[in-house]
C-alpha positions in Angstrom: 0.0 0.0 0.0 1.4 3.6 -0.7 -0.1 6.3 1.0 0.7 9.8 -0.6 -0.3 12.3 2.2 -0.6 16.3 1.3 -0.5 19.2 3.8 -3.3 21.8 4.1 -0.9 24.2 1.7 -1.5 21.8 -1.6 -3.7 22.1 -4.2 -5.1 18.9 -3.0 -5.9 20.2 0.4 -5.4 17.9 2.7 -6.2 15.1 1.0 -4.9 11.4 1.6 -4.6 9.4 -1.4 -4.0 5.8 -1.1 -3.4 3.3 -3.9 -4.4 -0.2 -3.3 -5.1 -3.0 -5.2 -6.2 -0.7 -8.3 -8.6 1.8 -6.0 -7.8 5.3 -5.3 -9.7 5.9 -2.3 -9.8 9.5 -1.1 -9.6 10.3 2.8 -10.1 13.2 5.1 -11.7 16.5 3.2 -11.8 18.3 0.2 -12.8 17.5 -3.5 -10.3 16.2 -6.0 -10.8 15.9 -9.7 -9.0 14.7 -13.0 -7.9 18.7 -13.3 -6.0 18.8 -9.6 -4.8 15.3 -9.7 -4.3 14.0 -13.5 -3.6 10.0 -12.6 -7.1 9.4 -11.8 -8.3 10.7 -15.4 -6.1 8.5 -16.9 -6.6 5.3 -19.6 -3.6 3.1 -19.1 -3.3 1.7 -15.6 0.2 1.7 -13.8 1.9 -0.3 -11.8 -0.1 0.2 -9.1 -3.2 -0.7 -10.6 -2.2 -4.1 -11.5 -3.6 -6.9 -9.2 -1.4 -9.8 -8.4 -1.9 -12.9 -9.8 -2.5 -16.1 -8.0 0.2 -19.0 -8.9 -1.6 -22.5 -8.7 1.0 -25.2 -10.4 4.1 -25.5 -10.7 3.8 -25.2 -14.4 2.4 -21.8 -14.0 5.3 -20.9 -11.5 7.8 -23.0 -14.2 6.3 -20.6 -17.3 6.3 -17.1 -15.2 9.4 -17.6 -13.7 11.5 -19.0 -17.2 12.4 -15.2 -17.4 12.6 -14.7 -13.5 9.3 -12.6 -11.8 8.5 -11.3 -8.9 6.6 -13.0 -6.4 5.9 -13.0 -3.1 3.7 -15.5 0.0 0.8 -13.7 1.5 1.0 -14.3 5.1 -1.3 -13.5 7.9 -1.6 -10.3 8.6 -1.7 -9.3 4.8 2.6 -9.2 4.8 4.3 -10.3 2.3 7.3 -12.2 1.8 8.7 -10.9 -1.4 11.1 -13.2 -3.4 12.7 -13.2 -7.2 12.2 -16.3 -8.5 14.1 -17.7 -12.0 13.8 -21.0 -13.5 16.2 -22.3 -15.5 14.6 -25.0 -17.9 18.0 -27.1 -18.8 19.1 -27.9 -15.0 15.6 -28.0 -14.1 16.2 -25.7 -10.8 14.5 -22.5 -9.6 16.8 -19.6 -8.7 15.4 -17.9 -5.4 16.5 -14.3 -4.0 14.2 -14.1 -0.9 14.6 -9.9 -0.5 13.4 -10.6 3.8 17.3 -11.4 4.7 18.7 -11.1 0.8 19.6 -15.0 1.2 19.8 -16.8 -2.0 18.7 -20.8 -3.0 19.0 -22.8 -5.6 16.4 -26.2 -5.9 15.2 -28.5 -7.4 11.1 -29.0 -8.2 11.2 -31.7 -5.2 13.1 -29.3 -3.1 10.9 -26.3 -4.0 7.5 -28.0 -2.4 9.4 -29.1 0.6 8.9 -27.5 3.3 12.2 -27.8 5.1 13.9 -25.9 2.3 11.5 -23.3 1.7 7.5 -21.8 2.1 7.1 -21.8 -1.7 5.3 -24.9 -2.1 3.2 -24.8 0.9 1.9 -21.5 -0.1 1.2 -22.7 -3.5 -0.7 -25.3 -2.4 -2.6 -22.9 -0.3 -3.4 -20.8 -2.4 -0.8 -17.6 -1.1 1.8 -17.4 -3.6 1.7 -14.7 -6.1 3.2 -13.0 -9.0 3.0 -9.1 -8.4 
């Protein structure tokens, strides 16, 4: 979640925008409108307005990650453990950069849904584990 906050001296006065999960929601007072704050007139989304995507196989995970993707484990709480993750097809291991402790792994499929070498597979099969 980013929170943009403006002081009482802005054009936007006072007003707390927060961007989250492709929703502007406005806070506090005031009026805002496409003229005093052009992002929310606009056509393309950004990266903020993209949702994450659930990962449900470890196909899916094997396909986004052939050119490495971000990804992180929704844990309670709604935090996030954020990791890099790149698959490399001809040793058949997944390249992991888990960004908590900067640690690095490298594992095998079996390895990967282990959960004594890492949470990836258990959060994939329960449904936590997204690209975003």
């Amino acid at each position: 979640m980013n929170i943009v906050l403006f002081s009482k001296s802005d054009k936007l006065k006072g007003i707390a925008l927060s961007c989250i999960d492709s929703f502007f929601i406005q806070r506090n007072e005031g009026q805002v409108s496409p003229s005093t704050f052009p992002a929310l007139a606009r056509e393309k989304p950004s990266e903020c307005d993209k949702m994450p995507t659930k990962i449900e196989s470890i196909e899916e995970l094997k396909k986004l990650a052939e050119n490495g993707c971000e990804c992180f484990i929704l844990l309670r709480g709604n935090l996030r453990s954020s990791k890099h993750i790149y698959y490399d097809k001809d040793t058949n291991q997944f390249e992991i950069i888990n960004y908590i402790d900067g640690s690095e792994q490298c594992l095998s499929e079996i390895e990967l849904m282990e959960k004594g070498y890492t949470n990836i597979g258990y959060a994939m099969k329960n449904k936590a584990l997204y690209k975003g």
